[in-house]
N, C-alpha and C positions, 0 to 999 in steps of 0.2 A: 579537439581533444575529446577522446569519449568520457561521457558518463555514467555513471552505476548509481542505480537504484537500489536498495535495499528491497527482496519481494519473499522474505520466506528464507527458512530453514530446514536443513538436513536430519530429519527426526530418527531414521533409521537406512542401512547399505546391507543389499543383500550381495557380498560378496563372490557368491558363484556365481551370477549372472549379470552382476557388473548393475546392479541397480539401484537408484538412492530415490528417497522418498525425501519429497520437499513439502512442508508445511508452510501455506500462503499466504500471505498477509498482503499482497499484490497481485496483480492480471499477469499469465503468462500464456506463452502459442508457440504452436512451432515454427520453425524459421527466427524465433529471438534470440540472441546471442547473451550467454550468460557467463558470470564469473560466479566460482564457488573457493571461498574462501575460509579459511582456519589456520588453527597453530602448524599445521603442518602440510595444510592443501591449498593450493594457491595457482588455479589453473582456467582457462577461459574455452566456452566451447559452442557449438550453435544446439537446440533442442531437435531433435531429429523425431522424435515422437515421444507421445506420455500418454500414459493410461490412468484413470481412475478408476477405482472397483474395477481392475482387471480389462476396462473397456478402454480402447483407445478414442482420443478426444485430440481435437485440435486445438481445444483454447482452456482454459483452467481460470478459476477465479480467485479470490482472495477466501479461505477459509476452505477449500480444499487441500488434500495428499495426492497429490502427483507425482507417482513414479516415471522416471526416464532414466534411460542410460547416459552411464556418467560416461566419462571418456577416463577417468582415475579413481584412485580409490575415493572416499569421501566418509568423514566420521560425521556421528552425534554432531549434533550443535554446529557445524560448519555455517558461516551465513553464503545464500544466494544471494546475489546483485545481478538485476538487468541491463546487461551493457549498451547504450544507444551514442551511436558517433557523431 
């Protein structure tokens, strides 16, 4: 059975370009499978790339804003969870 980790929230979604800013309070990379969750978002996806300050990074740490593309829309306050099987 998988499990999820709480690693961070959805502090803002820049809607034209399909991007949401996570606020970290866990390690994340790409290639991790993550679910983002809320009142009305409730979808699972792998991280395909993220940037901070506009530079793309492969791994992000706990107290960073990592933008990536979502795969749906995503509100305020959504929580992320790192899904591990």
């Amino acid at each position: 059975m998988a499990e999820e980790k709480l690693i961070g929230k959805i502090t803002h979604y820049f809607g034209n370009i399909g991007v949401g800013v996570i606020e970290l309070s866990g390690a994340l990379k790409v290639g991790d499978k993550i679910r983002i969750k809320g009142g009305t978002t409730d979808f699972e996806q792998v991280v395909d790339s993220m940037q901070v300050e506009h530079q793309n990074i492969d791994a992000a740490k706990a107290g960073d804003a990592a933008g990536l593309k979502v795969a749906d829309k995503v509100r305020t306050g959504d929580e992320v969870y790192q899904v591990t099987e």
